[in-house]
C-alpha positions in Angstrom: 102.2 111.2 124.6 102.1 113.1 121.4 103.3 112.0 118.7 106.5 113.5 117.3 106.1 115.6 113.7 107.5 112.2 112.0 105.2 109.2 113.4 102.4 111.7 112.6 103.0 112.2 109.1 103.6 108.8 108.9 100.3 107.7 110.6 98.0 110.3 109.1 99.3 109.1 105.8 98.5 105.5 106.2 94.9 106.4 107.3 94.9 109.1 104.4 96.0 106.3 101.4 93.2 104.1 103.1 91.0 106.2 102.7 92.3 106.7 98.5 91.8 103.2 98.4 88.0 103.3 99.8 86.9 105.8 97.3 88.5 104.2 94.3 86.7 101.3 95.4 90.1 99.5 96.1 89.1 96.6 98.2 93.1 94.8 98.2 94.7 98.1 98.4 92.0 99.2 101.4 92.8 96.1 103.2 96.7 96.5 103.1 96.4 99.1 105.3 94.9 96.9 107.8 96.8 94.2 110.1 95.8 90.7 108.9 95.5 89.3 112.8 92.8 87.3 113.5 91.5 90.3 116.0 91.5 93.3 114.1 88.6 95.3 114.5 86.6 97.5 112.6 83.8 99.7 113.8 81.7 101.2 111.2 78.7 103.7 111.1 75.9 101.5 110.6 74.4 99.4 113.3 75.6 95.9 112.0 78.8 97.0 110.9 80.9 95.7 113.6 84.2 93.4 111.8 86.4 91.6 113.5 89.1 89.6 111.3 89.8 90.8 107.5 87.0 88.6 106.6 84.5 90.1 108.1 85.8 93.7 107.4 86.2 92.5 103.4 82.5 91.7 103.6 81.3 95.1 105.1 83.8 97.6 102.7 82.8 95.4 99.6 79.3 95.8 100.5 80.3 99.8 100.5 81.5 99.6 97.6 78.4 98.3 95.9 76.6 101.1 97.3 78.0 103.8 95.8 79.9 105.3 92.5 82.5 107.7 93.3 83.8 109.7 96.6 86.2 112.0 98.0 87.0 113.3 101.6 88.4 115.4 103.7 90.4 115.6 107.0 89.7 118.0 109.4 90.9 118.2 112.9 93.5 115.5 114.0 95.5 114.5 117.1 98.1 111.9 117.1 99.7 110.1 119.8 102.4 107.2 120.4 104.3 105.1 122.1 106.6 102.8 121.1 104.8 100.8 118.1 102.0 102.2 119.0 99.8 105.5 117.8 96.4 106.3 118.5 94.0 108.9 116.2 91.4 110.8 116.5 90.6 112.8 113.4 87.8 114.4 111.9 86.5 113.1 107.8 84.0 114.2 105.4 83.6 111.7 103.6 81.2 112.5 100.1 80.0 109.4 98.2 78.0 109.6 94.7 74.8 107.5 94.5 72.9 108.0 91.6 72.2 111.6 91.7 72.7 112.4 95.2 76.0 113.4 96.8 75.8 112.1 100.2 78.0 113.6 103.0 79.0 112.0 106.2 80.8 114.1 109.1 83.0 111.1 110.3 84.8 110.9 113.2 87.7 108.7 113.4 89.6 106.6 116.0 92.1 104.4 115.0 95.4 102.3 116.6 98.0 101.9 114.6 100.9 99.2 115.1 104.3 99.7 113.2 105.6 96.1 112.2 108.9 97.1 110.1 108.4 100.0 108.8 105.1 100.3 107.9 102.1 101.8 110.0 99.1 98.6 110.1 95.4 99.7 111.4 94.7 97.6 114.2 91.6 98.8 115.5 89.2 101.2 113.7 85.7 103.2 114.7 83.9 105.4 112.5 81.0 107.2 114.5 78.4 110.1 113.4 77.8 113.3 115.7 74.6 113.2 116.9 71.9 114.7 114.9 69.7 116.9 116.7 72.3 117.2 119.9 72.7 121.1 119.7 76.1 122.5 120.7 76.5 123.2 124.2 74.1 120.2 125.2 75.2 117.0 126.0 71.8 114.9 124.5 70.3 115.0 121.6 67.0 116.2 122.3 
């Protein structure tokens, strides 16, 4: 069920302006991409980062946000598919964060659902993973 050239434009530019609003350090913008239902998920990278409810997400992305001084990222591969209200993405980011000094880069891979209420794309579900370190191509375990 791929999605047709308009839904996704329109989907990867929802998840795109997120992501604008995580690097300014946007919490309110951020979370307007997000569905405000009581069982919205978000999956992040670290081990306790798993949100579910704008709460709980608020908490996590504002603790982010203390952690760091200035980003950018970048979209790599994609896939989007739909149906009905409904698009699913796969995408990959590199996501570069300032902290002090350092420039810390993340090779994200994103999954997300989207639901379109009106005419505007919400984030319904949301995992950020890391490809395994030391899992060398062509093997499926890190070793």
């Amino acid at each position: 069920m791929k999605a047709d050239a308009k839904t996704e434009n329109e989907v990867m530019d929802t998840v795109k302006h997120c992501f604008d609003a995580f690097v300014k350090r946007d919490l309110n913008g951020f979370l307007s991409f997000f569905a405000t239902d009581p069982d919205v998920v978000v999956i992040g990278t670290g081990r306790d980062e798993k949100c579910i409810g704008i709460d709980e997400i608020k908490a996590i992305i504002g603790r982010s946000f203390s952690q760091f001084e200035d980003g950018r990222f970048e979209f790599g591969w994609h896939s989007v598919s739909a149906k009905g209200t409904l698009a699913w993405l796969v995408t990959d980011v590199t996501l570069y964060v300032k902290i002090g000094k350092r420039e810390i880069v993340e090779p994200l891979r994103l999954t997300c659902i989207l639901e379109k209420r009106g005419d505007k794309w919400f984030i319904v579900q949301s995992h950020d993973s890391l490809p395994a370190v030391g899992q060398k191509e062509g093997e499926a375990f890190a070793t």
